[in-house]
N, C-alpha and C positions, 0 to 999 in steps of 0.2 A: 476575376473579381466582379465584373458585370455581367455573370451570364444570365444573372433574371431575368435582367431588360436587353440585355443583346439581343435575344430570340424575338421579340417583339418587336423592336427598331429593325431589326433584318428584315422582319419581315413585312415591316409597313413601306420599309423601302423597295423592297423587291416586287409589291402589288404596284410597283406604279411605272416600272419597270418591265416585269413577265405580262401583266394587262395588257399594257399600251407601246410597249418594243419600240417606243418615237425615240427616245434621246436615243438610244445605244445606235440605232438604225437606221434613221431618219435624216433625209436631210434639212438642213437649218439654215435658213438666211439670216443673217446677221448686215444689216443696214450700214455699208462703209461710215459712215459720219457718227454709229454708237461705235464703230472697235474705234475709230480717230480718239472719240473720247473716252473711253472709256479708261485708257491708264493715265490720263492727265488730269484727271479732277477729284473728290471728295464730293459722294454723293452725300451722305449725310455723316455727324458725330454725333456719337452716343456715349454720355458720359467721355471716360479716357478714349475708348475705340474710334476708329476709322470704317467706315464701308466706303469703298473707291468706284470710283465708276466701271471699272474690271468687274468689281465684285458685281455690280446692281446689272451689268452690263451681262454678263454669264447665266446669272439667276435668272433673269427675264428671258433669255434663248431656252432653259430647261423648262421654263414654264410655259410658254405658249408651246415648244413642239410636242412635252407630254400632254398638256391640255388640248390639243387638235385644232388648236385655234392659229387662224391662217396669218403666217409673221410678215407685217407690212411698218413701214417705219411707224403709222398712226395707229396699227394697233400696238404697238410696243410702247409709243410715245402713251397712250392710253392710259394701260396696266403698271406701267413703272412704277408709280406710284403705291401701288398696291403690293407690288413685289419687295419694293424697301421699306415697307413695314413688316412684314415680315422679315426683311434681312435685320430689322432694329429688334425685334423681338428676340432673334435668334443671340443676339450681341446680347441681351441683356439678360436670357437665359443662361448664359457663358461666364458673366458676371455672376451673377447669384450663385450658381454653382462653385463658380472657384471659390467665393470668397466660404464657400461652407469646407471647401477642402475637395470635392468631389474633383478627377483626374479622368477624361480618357485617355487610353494609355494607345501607342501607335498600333500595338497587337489587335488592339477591341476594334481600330479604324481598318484594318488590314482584311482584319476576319467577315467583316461588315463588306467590305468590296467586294471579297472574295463569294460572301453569298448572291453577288449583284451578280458579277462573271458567270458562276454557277448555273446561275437562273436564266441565262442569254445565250448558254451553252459555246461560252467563249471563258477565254484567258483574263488576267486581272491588267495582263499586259495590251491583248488585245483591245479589253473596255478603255482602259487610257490612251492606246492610241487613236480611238473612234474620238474621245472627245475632243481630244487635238485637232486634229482634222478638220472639226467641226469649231472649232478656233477658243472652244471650251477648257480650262482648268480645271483639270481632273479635280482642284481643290476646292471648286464650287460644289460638286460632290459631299470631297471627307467631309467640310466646314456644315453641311446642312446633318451629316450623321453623326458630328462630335455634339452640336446641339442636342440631337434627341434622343443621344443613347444619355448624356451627363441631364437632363431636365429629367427624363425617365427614374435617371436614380434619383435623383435631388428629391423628386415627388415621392416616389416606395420609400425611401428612406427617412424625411423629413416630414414631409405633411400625410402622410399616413398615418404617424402616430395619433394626428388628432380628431382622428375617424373614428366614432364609438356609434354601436349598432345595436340597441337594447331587444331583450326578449320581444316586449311590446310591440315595437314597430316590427319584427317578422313577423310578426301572431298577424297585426292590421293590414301588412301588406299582403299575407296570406287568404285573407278576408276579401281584401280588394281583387284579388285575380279571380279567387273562385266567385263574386260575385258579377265579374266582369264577363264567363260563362257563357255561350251562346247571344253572344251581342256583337256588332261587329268591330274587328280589329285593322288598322292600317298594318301592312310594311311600307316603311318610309324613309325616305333621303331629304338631307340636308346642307343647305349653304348657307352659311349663317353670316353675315359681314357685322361686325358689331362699331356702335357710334358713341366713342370713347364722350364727345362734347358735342351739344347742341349745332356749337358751329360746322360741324365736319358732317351732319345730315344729309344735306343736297350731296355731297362727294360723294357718300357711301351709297347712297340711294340711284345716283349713276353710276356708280361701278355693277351694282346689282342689275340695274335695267341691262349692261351691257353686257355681262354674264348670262342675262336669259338670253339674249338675241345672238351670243352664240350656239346657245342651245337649240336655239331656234335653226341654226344653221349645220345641226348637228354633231355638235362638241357633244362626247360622254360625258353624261351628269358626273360621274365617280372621279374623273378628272378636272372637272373643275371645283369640288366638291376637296380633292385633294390639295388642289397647288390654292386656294382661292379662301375658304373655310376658315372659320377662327374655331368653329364646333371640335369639342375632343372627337367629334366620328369622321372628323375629316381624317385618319388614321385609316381608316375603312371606304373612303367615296365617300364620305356623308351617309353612310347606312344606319338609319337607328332602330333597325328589327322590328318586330311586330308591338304596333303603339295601341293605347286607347286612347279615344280621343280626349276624354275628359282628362287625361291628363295632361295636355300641353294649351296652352294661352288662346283665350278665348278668339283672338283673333286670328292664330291658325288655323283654330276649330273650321272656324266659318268659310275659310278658304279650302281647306280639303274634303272637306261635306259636298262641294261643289264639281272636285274632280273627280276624274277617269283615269283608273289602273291606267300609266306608261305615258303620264303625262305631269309637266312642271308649275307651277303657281307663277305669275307676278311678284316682283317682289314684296312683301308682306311687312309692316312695321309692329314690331311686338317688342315684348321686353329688353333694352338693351342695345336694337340693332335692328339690321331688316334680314329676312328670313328668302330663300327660295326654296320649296317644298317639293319633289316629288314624289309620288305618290306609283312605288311598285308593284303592291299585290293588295287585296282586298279579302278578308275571310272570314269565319264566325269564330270566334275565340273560344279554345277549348278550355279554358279555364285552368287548373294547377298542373292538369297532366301528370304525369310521373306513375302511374301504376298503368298497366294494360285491362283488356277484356277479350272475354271470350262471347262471342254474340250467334246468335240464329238469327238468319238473315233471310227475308225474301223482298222480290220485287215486279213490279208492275213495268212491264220496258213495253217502249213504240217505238220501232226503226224512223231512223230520221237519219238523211245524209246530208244534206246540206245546209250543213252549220255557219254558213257563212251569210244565207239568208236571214237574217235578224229577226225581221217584221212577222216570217212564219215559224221560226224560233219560238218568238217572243208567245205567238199565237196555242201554237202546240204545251209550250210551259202553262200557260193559263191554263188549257183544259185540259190536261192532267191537273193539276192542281184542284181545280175544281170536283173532277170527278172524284180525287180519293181523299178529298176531305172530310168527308166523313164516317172513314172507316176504320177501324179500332181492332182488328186483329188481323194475322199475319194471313188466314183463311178467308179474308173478306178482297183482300186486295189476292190471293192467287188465283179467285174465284172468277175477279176481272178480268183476270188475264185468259185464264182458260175461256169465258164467254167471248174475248174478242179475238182469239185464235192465235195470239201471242206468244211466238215458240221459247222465248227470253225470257216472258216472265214466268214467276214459279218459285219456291224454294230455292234457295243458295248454300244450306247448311251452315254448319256452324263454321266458322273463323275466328283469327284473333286481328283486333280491332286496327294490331300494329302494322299487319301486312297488307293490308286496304292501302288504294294510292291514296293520294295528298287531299286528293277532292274530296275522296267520300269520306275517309278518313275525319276531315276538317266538319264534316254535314253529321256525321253519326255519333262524333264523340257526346255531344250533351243530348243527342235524342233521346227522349223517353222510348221503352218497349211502346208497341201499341198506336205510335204517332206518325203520321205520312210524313218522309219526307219532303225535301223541296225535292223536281225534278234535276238530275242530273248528268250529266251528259258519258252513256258508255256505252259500249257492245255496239255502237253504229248505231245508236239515237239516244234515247232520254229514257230515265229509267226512276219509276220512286221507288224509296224503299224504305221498308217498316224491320225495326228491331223485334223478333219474337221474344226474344229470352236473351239476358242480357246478365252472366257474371262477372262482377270487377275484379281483378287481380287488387290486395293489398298495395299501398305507396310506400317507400320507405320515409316518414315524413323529417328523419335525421338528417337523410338527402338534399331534401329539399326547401327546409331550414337552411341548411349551410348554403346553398346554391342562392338562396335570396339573401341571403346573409353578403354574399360576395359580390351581388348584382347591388344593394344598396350602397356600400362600403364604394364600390369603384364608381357608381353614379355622383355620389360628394366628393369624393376622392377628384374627382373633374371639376367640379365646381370649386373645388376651395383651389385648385392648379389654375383654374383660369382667375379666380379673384388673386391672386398669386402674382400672377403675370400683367394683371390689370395694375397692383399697388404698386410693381417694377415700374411700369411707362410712365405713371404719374409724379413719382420718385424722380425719375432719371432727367439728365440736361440730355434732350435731343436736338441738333439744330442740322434742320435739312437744308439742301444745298441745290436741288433742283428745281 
């Protein structure tokens, strides 16, 4: 009955699992004075429910060993807090669901382990007796997967219906991509802590300070992003794919304009909450994409091997640059080459645009015929290159309609599930106890 969202919940649970192989394999300190407490109190009520100090107590073991973060009583003492919000979210997710009628059934929790086993290249038996061992409840487990496969449906089924996605808005967002064209695009990650009330600022704003400083220490972004994250891309590490910047709040703008590919922000205060950013890959945006090309290609190449050098990197990109800026046909830049004795450079023939790697790929898609490119790095040095003749393969634009069609739909479809989950907290009697 749930195999839509099965496959999905399987699968966001087994990336946190087949990534990071810490719970199933790892060893776990567990600070004798939280198992003491942990079956003898009530960490918090939610509404009717209980979460016990077992429960807060488990959850915080799976989170700091899959998040990398080194388990010492003060950092657990730390985080706890963090982690039973999350355990109240999960409680009040479980709520809403039932009371609409939605059931997981013990088959959907079984098959769901069974993909976790799978993926660890062990038994369902063997995964339960690692967590024992480890002084874990295999139930701290099912309880986190009966949550998000029953919210998963609650959402497809409930708040879906009131996602409407007009002609208009694909026509303007079509607009916006191919105008966005050759400009440059982030891939980016996200950790989003959001500040339900004014009062709970300074808290979340030290949680975030303290989340970079393990990053600093070298926790993967993608796992703290997972166990840490209110963002729906926490489902993914906090991956939010290739961004433009104008589309995200003026003050991340300002923060990631300043980084470097393979590095993380500050925590960042922007709409809602505070932001940690990092910043993956950097590229020129090939605008709607979806059709191919067939191109005649040639280039100007200078051997260069040591790419590690920067300063004469940087020195070499300039003059190539300079020199073939002002050349306008494909016989003006092979002319160069033959003058400088250049066995590399020369005609390339024709190709299609799809089978070029990633780099030049990303540098040729909106080049004009006739236009130098930037230099770029191949054949053992740096290489520009000029489109001779250049024909587009049609798009199916039916395709690609539907495809933005689907990208907008699930992008609100996140915002109305997290304003969703925001009007639950504020609804509910929660009364914490640590």
């Amino acid at each position: 009955m749930l195999d839509h969202v099965f496959g999905e919940v399987s699968a966001r649970i087994n990336r946190v699992f087949s990534v990071l192989g810490l719970i199933v394999f790892g060893s776990i300190f567990v600070p004798p004075h939280a198992s003491a407490q942990s079956g003898l109190g009530i960490a918090a009520v939610v509404n009717d429910d209980v979460i016990s100090m077992l429960d807060l107590n488990a959850r915080t073991t799976m989170v700091i060993d899959s998040s990398g973060i080194n388990s010492t009583p003060e950092t657990r003492t730390r985080i706890a807090r963090q982690v039973l919000r999350g355990l109240i979210d999960e409680k009040l997710k479980l709520q809403e669901t039932r009371k609409s009628g939605i059931k997981v059934s013990q088959a959907d929790l079984e098959r769901a382990l069974q993909d976790i086993a799978n993926n660890n290249n062990i038994t369902v038996v063997e995964l339960t007796n690692n967590f024992n061992r480890m002084g874990i409840p295999i139930t701290a487990l099912t309880a986190k997967l009966e949550s998000d496969i029953a919210w998963q449906t609650y959402v497809s089924r409930r708040l879906a219906k009131r996602i409407q996605v007009g002609a208009e808005e694909i026509k303007d967002e079509i607009a916006r991509i191919e105008a966005a064209a050759g400009k440059p695009e982030y891939r980016l990650g996200e950790i989003f802590l959001p500040v339900d009330t004014p009062s709970r600022d300074t808290e979340v704003r030290t949680m975030a300070e303290r989340l970079v400083l393990q990053l600093q220490k070298g926790a993967p972004f993608s796992a703290l992003a997972q166990n840490f994250s209110a963002a729906p891309s926490a489902a993914v590490g906090g991956d939010m794919g290739w961004v433009q910047l104008s589309s995200l709040d003026q003050a991340l703008q300002n923060v990631i304009q300043r980084m470097k590919p393979g590095t993380a922000s500050i925590p960042t205060r922007s709409l809602g909450g505070y932001y940690i950013m990092f910043v993956r890959e950097v590229r020129t945006s090939p605008g709607l994409g979806g059709g191919d090309a067939t191109i005649r290609l040639s280039q100007y190449h200078v051997p260069f091997t040591d790419m590690q050098n920067t300063a004469a990197l940087r020195q070499l990109t300039d003059k190539m640059t300079a020199y073939t800026r002002g050349m306008t046909s494909c016989q003006q830049l092979e002319a160069a080459g033959t003058k400088d004795g250049s066995l590399m450079s020369g005609s390339l023939g024709e190709m299609k645009l799809s089978n070029l790697p990633d780099n030049m790929r990303a540098i040729l898609a909106t080049l004009p015929p006739g236009q130098p490119s930037q230099p770029v790095a191949t054949g053992g040095g740096l290489a520009v290159m000029m489109i001779c003749q250049r024909q587009d393969e049609g798009r199916d634009m039916e395709i690609i309609r539907t495809t933005i069609r689907k990208k907008l739909v699930n992008q609100r479809l996140e915002v109305t599930a997290q304003r969703k989950l925001r009007d639950l907290r504020r609804a509910a009697f929660v009364d914490i106890r640590l």
